[in-house]
N, C-alpha and C positions, 0 to 999 in steps of 0.2 A: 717265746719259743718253749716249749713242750720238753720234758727229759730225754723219748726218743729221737730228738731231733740233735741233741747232745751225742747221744749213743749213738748216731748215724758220722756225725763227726771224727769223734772218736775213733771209733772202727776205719774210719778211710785214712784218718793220720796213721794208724797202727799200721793197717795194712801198705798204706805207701811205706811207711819206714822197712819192713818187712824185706818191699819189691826192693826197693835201693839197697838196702844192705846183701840181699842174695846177688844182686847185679855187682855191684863191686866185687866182692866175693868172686863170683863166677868171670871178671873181666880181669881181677891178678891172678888168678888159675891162670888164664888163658893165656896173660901175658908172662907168668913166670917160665909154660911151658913152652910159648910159642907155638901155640896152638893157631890153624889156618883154618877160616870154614869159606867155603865157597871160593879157595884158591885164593884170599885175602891174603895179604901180609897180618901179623900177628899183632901189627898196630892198629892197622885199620879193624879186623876181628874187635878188639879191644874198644873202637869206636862204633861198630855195630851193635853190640853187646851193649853200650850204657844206652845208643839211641832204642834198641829193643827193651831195656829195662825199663824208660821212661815211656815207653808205646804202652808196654804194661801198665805200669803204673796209672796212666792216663786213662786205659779201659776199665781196668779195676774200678778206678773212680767213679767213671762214666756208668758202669753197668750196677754197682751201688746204686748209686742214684736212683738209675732208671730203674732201678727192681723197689727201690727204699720211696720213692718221691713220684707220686702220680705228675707235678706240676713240671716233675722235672723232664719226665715224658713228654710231656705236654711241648715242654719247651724246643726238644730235641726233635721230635718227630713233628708235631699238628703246630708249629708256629705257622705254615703258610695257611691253615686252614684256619689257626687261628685271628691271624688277618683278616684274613677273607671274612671271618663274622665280627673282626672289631669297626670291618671296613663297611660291611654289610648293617652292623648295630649303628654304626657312625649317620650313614645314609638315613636307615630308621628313624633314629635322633633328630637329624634335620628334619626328617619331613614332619616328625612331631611336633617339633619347635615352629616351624613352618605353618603345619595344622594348629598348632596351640597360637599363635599368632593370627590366623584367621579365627579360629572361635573368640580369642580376644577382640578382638573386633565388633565381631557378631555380638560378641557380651556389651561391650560399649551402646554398637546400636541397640543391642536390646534394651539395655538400658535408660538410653536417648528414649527408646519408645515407650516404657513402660512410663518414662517420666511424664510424656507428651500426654499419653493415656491416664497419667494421674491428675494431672491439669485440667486434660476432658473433661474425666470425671467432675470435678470441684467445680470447672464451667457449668456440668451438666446439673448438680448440683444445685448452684446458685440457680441458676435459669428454672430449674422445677421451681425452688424457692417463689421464685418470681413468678411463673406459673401461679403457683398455690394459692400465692396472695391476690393475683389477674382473680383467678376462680373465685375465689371470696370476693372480692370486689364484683365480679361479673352475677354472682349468685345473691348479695345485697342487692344489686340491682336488677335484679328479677324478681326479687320479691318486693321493690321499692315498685316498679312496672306490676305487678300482680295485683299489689294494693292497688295502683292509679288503672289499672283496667275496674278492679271492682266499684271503686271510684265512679268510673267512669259511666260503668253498667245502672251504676244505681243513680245518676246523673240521668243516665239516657231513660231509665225507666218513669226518675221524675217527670221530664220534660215530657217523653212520650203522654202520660198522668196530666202536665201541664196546656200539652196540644189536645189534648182530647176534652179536657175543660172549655180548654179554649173555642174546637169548634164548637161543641154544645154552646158554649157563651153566643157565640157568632149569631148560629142559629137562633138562638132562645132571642137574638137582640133583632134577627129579622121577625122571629113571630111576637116580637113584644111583651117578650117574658122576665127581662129584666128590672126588677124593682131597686136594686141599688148598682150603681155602677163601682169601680173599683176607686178608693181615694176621696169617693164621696162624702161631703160634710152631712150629717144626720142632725146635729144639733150642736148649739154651743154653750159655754155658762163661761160668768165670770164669779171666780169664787173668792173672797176676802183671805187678806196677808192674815196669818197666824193662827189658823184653823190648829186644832188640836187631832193628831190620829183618830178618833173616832168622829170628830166629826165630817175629816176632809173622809173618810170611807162613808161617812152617811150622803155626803155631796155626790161623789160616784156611782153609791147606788140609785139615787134619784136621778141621776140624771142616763144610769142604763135602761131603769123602772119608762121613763120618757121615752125611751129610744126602743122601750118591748112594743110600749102602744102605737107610737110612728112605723114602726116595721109592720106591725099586723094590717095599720090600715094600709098598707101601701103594697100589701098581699104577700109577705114573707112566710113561714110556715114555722109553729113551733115546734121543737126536741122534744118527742113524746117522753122520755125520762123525767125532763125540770120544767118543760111546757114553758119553756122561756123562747124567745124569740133571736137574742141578741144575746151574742157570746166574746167576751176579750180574747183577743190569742194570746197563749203563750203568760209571762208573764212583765206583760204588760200596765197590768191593774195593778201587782205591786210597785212596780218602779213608778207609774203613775201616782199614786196614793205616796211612797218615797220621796217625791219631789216635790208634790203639793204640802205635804209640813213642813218640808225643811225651805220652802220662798218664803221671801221675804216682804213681797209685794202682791197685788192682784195677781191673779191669774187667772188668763184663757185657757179655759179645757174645751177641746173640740173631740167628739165621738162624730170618727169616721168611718166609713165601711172599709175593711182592707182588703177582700177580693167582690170580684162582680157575685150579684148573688139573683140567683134564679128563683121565679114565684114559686110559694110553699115550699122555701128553702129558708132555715135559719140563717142569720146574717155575723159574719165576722169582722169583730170589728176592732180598733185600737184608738189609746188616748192619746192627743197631741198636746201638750201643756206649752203656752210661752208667757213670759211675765208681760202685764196689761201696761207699760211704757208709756209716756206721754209722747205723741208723737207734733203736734200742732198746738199751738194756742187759741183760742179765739180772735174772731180778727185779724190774724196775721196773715200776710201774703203767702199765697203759697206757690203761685204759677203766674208767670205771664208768658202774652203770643202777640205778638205784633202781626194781624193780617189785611190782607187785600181785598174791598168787597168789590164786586165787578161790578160797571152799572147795571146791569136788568137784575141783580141782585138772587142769581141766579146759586151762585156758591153758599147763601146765607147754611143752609142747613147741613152743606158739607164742612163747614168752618166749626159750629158748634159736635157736630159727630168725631171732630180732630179731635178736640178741646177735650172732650169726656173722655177718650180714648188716653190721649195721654197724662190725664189727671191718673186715670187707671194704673197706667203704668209708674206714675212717679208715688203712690200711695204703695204699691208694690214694692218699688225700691226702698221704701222707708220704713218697713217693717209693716203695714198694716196689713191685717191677714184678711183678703178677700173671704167673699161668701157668697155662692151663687156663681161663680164667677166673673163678681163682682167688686167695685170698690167704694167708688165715687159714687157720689149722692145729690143732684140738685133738683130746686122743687120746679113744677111742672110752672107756676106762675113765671118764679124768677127766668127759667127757658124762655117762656113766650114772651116777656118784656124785651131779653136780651136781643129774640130773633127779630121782634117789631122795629126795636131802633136799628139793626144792621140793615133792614130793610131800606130803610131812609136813608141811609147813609150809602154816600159810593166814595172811599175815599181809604189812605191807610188809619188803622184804627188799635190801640191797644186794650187787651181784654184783659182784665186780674180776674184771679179764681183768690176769693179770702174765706178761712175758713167761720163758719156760721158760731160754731164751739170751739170747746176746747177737744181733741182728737187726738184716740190712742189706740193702741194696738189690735185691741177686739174692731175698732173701726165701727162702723162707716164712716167714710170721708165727704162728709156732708160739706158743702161750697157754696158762698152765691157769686154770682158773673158778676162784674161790672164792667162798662165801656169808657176807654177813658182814649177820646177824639184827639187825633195828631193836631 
């Protein structure tokens, strides 16, 4: 509280003491003299007078105030008005609270959604992620596919290169133009275990030097640059020449053609090395056939065409390396004796093939028949 608000006090203590004391004052006057106002008796007068003194006193106060104190104004006069806007701020209030309680809400879900929407996000996130990685994965393999088309391009160019060889081959093999066919044996050598590097290379070239003049005669064409005839592929010659110092035994070298080769065309060719193996002894058995000769003696020459046949195949299986397309070996006598007694004979009969030598890998599988009568 402020000094004037003292000084306001003050002043209305003063002033009420003032009123009371003139009022007394003025109510034993009244009463000494017996003074009547309004036809009162002089007591009642006397009771007017202190109720009038304190009316006074009362507005004194009152009108103080209300000239000293805006609030007290306030008080006396706009309390109803004041109401009316504490009632009206009151109302306000609520609907504030009311509205501050819906935005709170709203805030919540917003909330909720901004959350949901964070989690999107980090989902969406991950998923690019995953994504990025799909793409990288899907873009290796596009250029994994890129490669295997060019791949493929250059496969089909071969092949197309391959067919077009091939019909020319076709062709050249209807007009009679092929001089070496593909796989074809040209020549063969057996050369001695323990050759030293220069010499198993001097074996090789002797035996391609054989294989220029076999080719010229057989109409192949020479490479106007080396005017050679016969060409190794690749390297061939050294793993050939590799292989031949480091055996330990004979060895079969065979120079064959490796594709078909068209007249006055150089011939390409490769070395086949296998170790020269004993495969048979002399004299030992090496086949039997128990058969049936009919009497008109009619089978004889399909019985011996069996016999050769499968001698062929069983020198086959035992490593002997044909030549010609061939294996087996018997002499034209030893046949015609064989076929003269099956002739005679009508009856079951067992035949041995024994080998005439001793018989190894480079082959021939030279045999004579014998008949040995059930």
């Amino acid at each position: 509280m402020d000094f004037s608000g003292f000084l306001l006090i003050i002043s209305i203590i003063v002033i009420s003491g003032v009123v009371a004391y003139l009022g007394d004052v003025l109510g034993r006057r009244i009463g000494k003299q017996r003074l009547s106002v309004l036809k009162l008796r002089p007591r009642y007068t006397a009771i007017l007078m202190s109720i009038i003194t304190g009316v006074i006193i009362a507005t004194i106060t009152l009108a103080i105030l209300t000239i000293a104190s805006e609030d007290v104004r306030t008080a006396l006069f706009g309390m109803r008005e004041l109401r009316e806007k504490l009632d009206s701020l009151n109302f306000e209030v609520k609907q504030r609270n009311t509205e501050l309680d819906v935005m709170r809400k709203e805030a919540e879900n917003f909330q909720k959604r901004i959350a949901e929407l964070e989690q999107k996000e980090k989902d969406l996130i991950l998923s690019r992620t995953q994504l990025e990685s799909q793409v990288e994965i899907l873009n290796g393999n596009i250029h994994d596919l890129v490669e295997q088309r060019d791949n493929l391009n250059e496969e089909i160019q071969s092949l197309q290169l391959e067919l077009r060889r091939t019909q020319e081959t076709i062709v050249a093999i209807r007009q009679g133009e092929i001089v070496f066919q593909e796989d074809e044996e040209m020549l063969r050598g057996l050369a001695p275990a323990g050759l030293t590097r220069e010499d198993a290379e001097n074996y090789l070239i002797t035996l391609l030097q054989r294989a220029d003049e076999l080719a010229l005669r057989r109409g192949a064409g020479q490479d106007i640059s080396s005017q050679r005839a016969v060409f190794v592929m690749g390297d061939n010659f050294d793993q050939a020449l590799e292989k031949l110092v480091m055996s330990k035994n004979q060895t079969v070298i065979r120079l064959v053609s490796a594709l078909n080769t068209l007249k006055e065309e150089p011939v390409i060719t490769r070395f086949i090395l296998d170790d020269n193996k004993k495969i048979f002894s002399a004299d030992q058995l090496i086949y039997q056939k128990e058969v049936n000769v009919d009497p008109d003696h009619s089978n004889v020459e399909q019985i011996l065409s069996e016999i050769l046949s499968e001698l062929n195949t069983l020198g086959v299986k035992q490593g002997i390396i044909p030549q010609r397309g061939r294996i087996g070996s018997v002499s034209a006598l030893n046949l015609t004796d064989v076929s003269r007694q099956l002739s005679q004979l009508s009856a079951r009969v067992l035949i041995n093939a024994i080998a005439e030598n001793d018989i190894y890998t480079i082959g021939p599988l030279r045999v004579r028949l014998e008949i040995v009568k059930d």
